[in-house]
GUBA-621684 format. One record per atom (N, C-alpha, C): residue in three letters; atom name; x, y, z. Coordinates in steps of 0.001 Angstrom, whole numbers, plus 500000, padded with zeros to 6 digits. Layout:
<rs>
(ala CA (X Y Z))
...
</rs>
This chain:
<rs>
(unk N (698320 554756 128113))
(unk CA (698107 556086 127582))
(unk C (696764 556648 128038))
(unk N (695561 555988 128420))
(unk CA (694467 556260 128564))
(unk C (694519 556526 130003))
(unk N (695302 556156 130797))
(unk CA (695166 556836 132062))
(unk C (696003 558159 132382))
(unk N (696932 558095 131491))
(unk CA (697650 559950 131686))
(unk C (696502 560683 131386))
(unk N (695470 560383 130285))
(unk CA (694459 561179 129206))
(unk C (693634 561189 130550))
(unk N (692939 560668 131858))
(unk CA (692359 560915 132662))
(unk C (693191 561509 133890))
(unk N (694120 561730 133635))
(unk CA (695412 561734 134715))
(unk C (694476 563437 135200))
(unk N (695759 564004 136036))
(unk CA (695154 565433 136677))
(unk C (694955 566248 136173))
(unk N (694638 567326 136305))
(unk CA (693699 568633 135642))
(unk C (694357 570041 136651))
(unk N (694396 571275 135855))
(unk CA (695244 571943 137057))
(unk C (693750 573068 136188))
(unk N (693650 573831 137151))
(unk CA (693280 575379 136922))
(unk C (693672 576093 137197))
(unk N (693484 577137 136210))
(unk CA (694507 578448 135777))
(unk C (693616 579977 135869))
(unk N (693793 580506 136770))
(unk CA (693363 581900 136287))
(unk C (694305 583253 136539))
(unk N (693822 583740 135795))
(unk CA (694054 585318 135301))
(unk C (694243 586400 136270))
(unk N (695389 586479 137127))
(unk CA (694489 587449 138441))
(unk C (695264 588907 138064))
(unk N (696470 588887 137005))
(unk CA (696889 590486 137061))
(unk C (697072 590079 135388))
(unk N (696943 591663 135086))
(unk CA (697152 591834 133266))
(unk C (697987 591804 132712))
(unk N (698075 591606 131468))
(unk CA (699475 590964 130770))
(unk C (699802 592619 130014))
(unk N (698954 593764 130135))
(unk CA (699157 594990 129603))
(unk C (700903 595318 129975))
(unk N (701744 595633 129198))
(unk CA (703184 595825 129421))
(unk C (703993 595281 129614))
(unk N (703457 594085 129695))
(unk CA (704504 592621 129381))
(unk C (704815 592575 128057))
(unk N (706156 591816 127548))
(unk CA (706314 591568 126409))
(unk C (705265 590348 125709))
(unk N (705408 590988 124481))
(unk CA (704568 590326 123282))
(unk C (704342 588729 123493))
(unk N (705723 587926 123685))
(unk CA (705489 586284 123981))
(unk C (704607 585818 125335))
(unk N (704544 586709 126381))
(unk CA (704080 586303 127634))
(unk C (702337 586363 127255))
(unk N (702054 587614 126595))
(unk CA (700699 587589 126182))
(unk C (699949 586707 125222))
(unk N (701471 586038 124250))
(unk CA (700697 585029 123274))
(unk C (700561 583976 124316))
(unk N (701173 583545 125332))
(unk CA (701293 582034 125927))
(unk C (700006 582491 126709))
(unk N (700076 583414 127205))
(unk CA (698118 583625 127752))
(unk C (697125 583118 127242))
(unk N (697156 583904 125658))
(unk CA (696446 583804 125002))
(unk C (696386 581859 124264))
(unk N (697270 581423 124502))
(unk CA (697611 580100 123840))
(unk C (697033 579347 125236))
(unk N (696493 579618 126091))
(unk CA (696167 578888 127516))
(unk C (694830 578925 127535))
(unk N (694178 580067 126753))
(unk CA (693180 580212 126776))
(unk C (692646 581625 127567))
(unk N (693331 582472 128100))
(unk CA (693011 583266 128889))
(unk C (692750 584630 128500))
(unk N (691849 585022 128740))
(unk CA (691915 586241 127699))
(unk C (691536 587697 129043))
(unk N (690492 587370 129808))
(unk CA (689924 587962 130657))
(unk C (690297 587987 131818))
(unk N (690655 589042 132983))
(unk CA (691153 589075 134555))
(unk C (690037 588326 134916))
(unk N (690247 587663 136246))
(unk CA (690059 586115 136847))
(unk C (689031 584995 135987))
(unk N (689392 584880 134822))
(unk CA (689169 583794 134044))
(unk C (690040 582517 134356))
(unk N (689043 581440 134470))
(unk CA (689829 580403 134882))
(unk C (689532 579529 133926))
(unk N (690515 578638 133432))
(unk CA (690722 577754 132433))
(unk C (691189 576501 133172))
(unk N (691002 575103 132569))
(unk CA (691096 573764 132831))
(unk C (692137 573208 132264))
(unk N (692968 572567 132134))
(unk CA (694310 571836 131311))
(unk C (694627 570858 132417))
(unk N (694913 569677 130928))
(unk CA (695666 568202 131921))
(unk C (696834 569110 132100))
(unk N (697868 567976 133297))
(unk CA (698924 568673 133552))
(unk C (699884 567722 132873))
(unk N (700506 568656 132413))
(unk CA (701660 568014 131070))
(unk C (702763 568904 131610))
(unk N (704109 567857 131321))
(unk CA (705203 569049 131225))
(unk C (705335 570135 130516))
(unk N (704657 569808 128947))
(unk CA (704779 571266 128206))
(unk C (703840 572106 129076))
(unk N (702820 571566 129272))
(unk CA (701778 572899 130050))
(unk C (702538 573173 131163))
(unk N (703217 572880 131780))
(unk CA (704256 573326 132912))
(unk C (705246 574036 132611))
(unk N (706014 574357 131770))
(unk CA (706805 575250 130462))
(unk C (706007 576280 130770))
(unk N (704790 576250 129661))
(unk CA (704060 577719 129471))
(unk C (703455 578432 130912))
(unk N (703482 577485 132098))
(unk CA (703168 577933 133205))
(unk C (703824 579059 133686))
(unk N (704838 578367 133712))
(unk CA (706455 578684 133971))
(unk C (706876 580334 134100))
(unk N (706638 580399 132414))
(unk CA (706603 581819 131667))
(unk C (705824 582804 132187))
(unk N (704450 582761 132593))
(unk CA (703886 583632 133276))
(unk C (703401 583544 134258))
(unk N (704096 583450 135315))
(unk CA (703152 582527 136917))
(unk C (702983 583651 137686))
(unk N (704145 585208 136956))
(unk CA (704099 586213 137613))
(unk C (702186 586882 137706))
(unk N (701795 586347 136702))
(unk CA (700295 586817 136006))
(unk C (699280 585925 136535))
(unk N (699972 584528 136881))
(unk CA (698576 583738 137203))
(unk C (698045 583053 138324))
(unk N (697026 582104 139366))
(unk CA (697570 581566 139952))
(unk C (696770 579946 139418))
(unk N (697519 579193 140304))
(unk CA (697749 577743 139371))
(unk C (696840 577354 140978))
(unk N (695799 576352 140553))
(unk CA (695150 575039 141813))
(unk C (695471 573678 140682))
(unk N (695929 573166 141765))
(unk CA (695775 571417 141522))
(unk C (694924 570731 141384))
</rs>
């Protein structure tokens, strides 16, 4: 278990606005941490975090 917990790390940023998207796409933003255009946020990579990716990839872009 302690090596998934060091396992990979993806970064996430913000490059177009969630203004006129529906309501759920902006909470999973907001649930990522993202609040600001090109804000970049850190997360292990998990399948659920790959889910919420998923949902808005139109909005973000993802590095390994």
């Amino acid at each position: 278990m302690a090596k998934n917990a060091e396992g990979k790390t993806i970064k996430i940023t913000l490059v177009r606005s969630p203004i006129g998207f529906p309501i759920p796409q902006k909470a999973t933003l907001h649930a990522l941490g993202l609040r600001h255009l090109n804000q970049t946020v850190e997360h292990q990579d998990s399948p659920s975090m790959r889910g919420m990716l998923t949902k808005v990839i139109h909005l973000i872009r993802v590095e390994e």
